[in-house]
N, C-alpha and C positions, 0 to 999 in steps of 0.2 A: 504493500500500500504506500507506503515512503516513497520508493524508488517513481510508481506510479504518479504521486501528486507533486515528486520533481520535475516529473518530463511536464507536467501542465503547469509548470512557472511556481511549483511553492516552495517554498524557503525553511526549513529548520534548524532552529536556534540549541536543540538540547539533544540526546540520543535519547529520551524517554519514549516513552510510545504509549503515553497518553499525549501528544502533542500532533500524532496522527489523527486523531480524531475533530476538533475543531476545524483542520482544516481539510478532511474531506467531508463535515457538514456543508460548511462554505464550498466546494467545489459540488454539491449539490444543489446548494443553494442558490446559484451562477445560474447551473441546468433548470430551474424549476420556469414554468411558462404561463402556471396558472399562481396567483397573488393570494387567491384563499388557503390558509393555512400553510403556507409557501415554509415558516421557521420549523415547522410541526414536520412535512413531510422532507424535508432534507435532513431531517434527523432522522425521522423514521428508512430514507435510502442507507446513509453511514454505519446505523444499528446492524441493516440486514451483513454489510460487510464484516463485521466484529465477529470473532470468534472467542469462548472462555468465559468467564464473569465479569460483571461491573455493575456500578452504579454509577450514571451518569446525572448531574446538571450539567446543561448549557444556557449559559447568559450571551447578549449580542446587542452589539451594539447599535446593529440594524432592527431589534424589537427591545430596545430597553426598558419597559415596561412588566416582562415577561419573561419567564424562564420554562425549559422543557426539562421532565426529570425523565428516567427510563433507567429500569434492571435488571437485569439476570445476575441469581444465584444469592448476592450483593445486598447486605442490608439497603434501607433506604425507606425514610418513613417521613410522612408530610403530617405537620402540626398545622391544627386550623385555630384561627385566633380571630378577632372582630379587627375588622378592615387592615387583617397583617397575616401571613402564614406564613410558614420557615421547612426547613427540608434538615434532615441529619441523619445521621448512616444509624446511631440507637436514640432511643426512648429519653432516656437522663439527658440527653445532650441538650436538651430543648422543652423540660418539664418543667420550667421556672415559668414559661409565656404562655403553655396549653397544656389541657389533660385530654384533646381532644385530637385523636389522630386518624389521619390514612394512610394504611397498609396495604403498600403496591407488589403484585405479582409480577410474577417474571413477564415480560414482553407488554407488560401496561404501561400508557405514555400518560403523563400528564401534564397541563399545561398550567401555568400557575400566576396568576398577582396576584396583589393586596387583598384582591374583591373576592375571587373566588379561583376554585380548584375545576377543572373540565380535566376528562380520564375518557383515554381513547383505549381499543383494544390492540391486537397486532395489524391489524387490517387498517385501522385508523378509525373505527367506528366507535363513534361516543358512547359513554354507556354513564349511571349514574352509581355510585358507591355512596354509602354510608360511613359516618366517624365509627370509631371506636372510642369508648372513653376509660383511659385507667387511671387506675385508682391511687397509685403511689404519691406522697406527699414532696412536694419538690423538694423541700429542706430535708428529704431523706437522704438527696445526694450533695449535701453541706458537710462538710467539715464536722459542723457542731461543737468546735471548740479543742477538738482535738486535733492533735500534731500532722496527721497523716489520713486518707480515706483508710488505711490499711487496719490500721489500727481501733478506729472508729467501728468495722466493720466487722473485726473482730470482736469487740464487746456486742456488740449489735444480734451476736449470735444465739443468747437465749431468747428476744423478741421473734427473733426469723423463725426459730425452730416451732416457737406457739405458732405463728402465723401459718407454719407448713403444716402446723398440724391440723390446727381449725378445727373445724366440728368433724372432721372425720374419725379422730378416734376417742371413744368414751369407753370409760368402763362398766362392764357387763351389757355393753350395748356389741353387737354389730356393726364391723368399720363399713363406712360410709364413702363412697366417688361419688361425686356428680359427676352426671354424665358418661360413665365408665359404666357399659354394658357388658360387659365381660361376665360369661357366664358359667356355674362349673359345666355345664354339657360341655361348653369350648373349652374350660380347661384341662377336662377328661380326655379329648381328643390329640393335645401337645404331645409332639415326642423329645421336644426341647425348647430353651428360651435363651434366645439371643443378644445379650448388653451387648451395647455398640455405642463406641463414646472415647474422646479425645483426653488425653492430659489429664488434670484431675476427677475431669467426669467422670475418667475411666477407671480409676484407683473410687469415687464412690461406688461403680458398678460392681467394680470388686466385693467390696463390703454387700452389696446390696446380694451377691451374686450367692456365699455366705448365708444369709436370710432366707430366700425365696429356698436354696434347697431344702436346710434343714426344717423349713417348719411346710413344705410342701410337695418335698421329695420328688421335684423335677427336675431332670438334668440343666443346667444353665453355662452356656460358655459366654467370655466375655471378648471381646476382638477391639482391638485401636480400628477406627473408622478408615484408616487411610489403607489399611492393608485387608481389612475385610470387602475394599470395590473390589479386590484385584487379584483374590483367592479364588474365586470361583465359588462361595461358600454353598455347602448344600442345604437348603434352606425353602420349605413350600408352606402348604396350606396347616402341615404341623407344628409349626415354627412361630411361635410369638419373639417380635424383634423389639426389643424397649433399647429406644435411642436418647442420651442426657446429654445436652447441650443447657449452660448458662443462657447465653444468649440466643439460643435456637436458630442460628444462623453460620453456626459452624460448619464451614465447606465440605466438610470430607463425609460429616456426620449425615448433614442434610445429601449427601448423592447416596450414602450407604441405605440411607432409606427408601428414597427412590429404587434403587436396584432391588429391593426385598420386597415391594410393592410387586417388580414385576413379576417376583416371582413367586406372587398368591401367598406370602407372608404377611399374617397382622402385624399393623406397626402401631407402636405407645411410644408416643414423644414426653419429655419432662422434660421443662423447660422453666423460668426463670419468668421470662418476658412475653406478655399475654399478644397473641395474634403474631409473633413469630413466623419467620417460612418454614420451623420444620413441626409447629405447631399447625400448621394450616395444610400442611401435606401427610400429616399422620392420620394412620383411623381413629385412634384414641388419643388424648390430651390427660396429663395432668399437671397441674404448676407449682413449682416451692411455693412461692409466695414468702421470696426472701426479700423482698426490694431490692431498689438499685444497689449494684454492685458495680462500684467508681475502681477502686485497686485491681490494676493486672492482675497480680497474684491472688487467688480464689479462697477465701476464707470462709464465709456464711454461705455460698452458695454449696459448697462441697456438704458444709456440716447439713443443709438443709435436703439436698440430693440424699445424700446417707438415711437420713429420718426417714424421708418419705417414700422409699426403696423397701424399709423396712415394716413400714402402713402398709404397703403394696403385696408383700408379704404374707403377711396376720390377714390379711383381705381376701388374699387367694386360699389359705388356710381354711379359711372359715367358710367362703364357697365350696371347697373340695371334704372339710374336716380331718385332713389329713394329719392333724394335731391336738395335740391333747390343750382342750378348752380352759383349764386351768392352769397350765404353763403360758398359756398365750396372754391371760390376764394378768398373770405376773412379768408378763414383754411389755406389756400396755401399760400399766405403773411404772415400770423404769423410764417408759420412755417420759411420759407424762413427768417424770420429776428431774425429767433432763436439766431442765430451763434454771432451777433453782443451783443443779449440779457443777452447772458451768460456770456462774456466777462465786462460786466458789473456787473452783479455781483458776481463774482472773483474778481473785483477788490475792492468789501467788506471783503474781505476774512480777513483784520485786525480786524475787527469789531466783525467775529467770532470766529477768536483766543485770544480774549481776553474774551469772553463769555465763551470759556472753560477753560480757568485760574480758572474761579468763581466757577467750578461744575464740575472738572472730579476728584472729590474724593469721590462723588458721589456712592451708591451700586446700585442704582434704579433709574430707569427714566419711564417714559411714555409718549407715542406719541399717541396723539387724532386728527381726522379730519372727513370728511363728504365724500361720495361717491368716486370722482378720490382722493381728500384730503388725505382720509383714505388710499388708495393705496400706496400713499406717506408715508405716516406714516410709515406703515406696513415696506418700504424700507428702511426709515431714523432710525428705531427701528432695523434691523437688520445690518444696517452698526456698528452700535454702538456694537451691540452686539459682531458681528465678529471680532472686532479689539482690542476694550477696555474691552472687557471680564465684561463691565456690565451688569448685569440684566437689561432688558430693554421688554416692552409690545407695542404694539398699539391697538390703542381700536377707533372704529366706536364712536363717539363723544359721539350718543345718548343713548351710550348702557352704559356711566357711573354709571346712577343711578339705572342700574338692576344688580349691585353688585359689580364691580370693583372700585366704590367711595370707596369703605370700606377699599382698599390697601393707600388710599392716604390720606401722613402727614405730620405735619410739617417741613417745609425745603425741599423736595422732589422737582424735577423739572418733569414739564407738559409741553412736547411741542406741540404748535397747529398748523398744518397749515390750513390756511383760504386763499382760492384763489377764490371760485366760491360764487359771491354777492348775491345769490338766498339762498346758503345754511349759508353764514358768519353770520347772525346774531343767530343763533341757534349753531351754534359749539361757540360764545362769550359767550351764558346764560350758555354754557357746561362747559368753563372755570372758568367763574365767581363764580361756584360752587365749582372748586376746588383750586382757590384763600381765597375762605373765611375756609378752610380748613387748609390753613396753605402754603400751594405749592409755589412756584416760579413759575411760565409761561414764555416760550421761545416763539415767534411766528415769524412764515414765513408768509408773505402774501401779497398781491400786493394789497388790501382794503385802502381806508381812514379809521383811526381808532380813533372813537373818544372818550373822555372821558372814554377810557379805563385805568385800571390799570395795565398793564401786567409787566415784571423786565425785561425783554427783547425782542426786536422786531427789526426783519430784514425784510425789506422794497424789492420787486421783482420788476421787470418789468410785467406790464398789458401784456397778452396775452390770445388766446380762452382758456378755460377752456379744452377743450379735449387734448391739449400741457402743460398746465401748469406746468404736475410734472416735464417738462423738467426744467423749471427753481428752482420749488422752492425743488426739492431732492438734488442740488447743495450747496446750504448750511449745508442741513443735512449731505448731505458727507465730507462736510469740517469740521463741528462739529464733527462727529467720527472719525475725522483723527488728528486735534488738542485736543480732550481728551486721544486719545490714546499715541501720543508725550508725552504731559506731566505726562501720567503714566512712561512713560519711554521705552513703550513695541515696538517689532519690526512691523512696520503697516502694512509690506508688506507680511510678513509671520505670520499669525496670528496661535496661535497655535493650533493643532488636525486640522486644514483645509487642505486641496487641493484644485489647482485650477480646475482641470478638476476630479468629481465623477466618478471615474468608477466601482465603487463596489455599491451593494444595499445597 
């Protein structure tokens, strides 16, 4: 296309190739012979050229009155306001001036001033859409007083968890979805369930993955979205595929669903932000109902994911009965008394700011644990990573001595978590191996520990094991947030990151 709109006299000033575009609107716009809607379909010619994802505005200075938006794949959502409207790739960007939006599909044009919104199809044919109106409080993506969104978003974590929980779970009632028709005839029929989900999504699938077997006794695999387009996976009309995206706009996540669609797979999207494209392309919906989530690195949204993975659970449970009715109600009180659990400990949160005084000069860490443990790990290893730009690994406890002992030396820190009593004393013989090696140990865990030597240990609240990483990834997150502080680095915008992946 470059080389094309040089031979016709155009000029480029940058090697991007977002700068192919403007100008072959404008060498459409040259060609156009009819004056109605002349800005509308020269964009609509340039679209058809595009190949891949985008979010397009175009502003011009031959209609400057007026801008054209158009997407594939590509956030992109138009705020309606009294005689002003605004466009932005999410929701928060723009929740200070409207609660009232339009959520444009792939290949919808829309034309836009101050007055009003007009929505074309691919054709160019008008059609009329409705707002959407959400609910989040703007000042929910303020600061509020605190140093960092990260941080804020962190404490923020016992409100998210009530909010995700909402009236769907009571006790000695029967869990509750709206709108979730899922019924045991169709669950009877699964011969497996699908988590499919990115970066941390994927580490709460895990946990989620955890839950839905034990208390349902269905097979469940979980797959990173970018490698399940591209395996071939075997996957039909027995195959429930539940996709967790924050933002619901995660590239790889939103095509993994697509492809399982086509292949007479139910899809359940959980997603973060209401009307969403992988909310709006799924069979079934259901939403944390964490609020905005401003910090790159995922804190309330994971803990909220996790919760509601395991509502999902006890739900399918209780449709199937595949579990004992009084063990479920003693899952349903734990979770229920999360909120007060967490708040405790936050209020350790000095304890682990001064842990990272001792150790974020640190190049290397490693995070060990056992089964949901491990899960943790894997999330506590990549908060650190994503913010303090250190090298950081987790590793399944047992799998130290088939090679990864070899990385570990003196002065080095080992963090362990130990929450589940059946597994703690074998992830201790794990540690103890890399204590006499020379290491430092950090440990989360809600265990009595006795005659241990570890250099540091943070104490949790007891709860079931299928919840636990709600509490004890809270500290991990507070650890990668106070070593990233005292590098000095910015926590909230960590660098090479986005908060919403829209590209593969």
């Amino acid at each position: 296309m470059r080389e094309f709109l040089i031979k016709n006299g155009y000029h480029f000033f940058s090697q991007t190739d977002t700068e192919v575009i403007p100008n072959l609107i404008h060498y459409y716009y040259t060609k156009e012979t009819l004056e109605d809607n002349k800005f509308l379909r020269a964009v609509q010619a340039a679209v058809h050229d595009l190949k891949g994802s985008y979010a397009i505005e175009v502003i011009s200075s031959l209609c400057p009155d007026k801008m054209v938006v158009v997407r594939k794949d590509s956030p992109l959502v138009i705020g309606k306001g009294s005689n002003e409207n605004f466009i932005a790739s999410d929701i928060p960007a723009i929740l200070s001036y409207t609660k009232d939006f339009y959520l444009l599909d792939d290949y919808e044009y829309a034309v836009i001033t101050k007055e009003q919104v007009q929505f074309f199809d691919s054709t160019l044919k008008e059609h009329q859409k409705s707002t959407k109106n959400i609910e989040w409080d703007a000042t929910a993506a303020e600061k509020n007083g605190y140093a960092d969104y990260m941080l804020k978003e962190i404490h923020e974590q016992p409100t998210a968890i009530l909010e995700t929980i909402g009236s769907r779970l009571k006790l000695e009632e029967k869990t509750h979805f709206e709108d979730l028709t899922i019924t045991s005839a169709y669950l009877q029929t699964l011969s497996k369930i699908c988590i499919v989900a990115c970066g941390t999504a994927m580490h709460a699938g895990l946990v989620g993955k955890d839950a839905i077997e034990k208390l349902c006794q269905i097979p469940v695999e979980v797959n990173i979205a970018s490698e399940f387009r591209y395996c071939n996976p075997i996957i039909g009309e027995k195959t429930l595929c539940i996709y967790i995206s924050q933002s619901g706009e995660t590239a790889d996540t939103l095509a993994a669903l697509k492809l399982a669609k086509e292949k007479g797979a139910k899809t359940l999207a959980i997603s973060n932000v209401v009307g969403s494209s992988i909310t709006r392309e799924a069979d079934y919906t259901i939403y944390t109902h964490a609020g905005p989530e401003i910090a790159v690195a995922s804190t309330k949204a994971y803990t909220s994911q996790v919760i509601l993975l395991n509502i999902l659970a006890i739900y399918f449970a209780e449709l199937l009965g595949s579990y004992d009715s009084a063990k479920l109600e003693e899952l349903k009180a734990d979770i229920l008394s999360l909120p007060s659990k967490i708040e405790n400990v936050l209020h350790e949160k000095t304890q682990i700011e001064e842990i990272a005084k001792k150790i974020y000069t640190e190049h290397d860490m490693y995070f060990i644990g056992r089964g949901t443990d491990y899960h943790v790990a894997m999330e506590g290893s990549l908060k650190l990573k994503e913010i303090s730009y250190i090298h950081s690994e987790a590793y399944a406890a047992g799998e130290l001595k088939h090679g990864t002992i070899a990385l570990i030396e003196n002065g080095i820190t080992v963090v362990g978590v130990l929450t589940n009593p059946v597994l703690t004393p074998k992830t201790i013989s794990n540690l103890q191996e890399v204590v006499s090696r020379g290491a430092k140990t950090l440990i989360v865990t809600n265990q009595n520990l006795r005659n241990t030597n570890f250099d540091f240990t943070i104490s949790i609240p007891k709860v079931n094991n299928l919840v636990s990483p709600i509490l004890s990834v809270i500290p991990l997150q507070l650890l990668a947030y106070y070593i990233s502080k005292n590098k000095g680095l910015d926590v909230d915008k960590p660098r090479n990151l986005a908060k919403s992946v829209t590209v593969e």
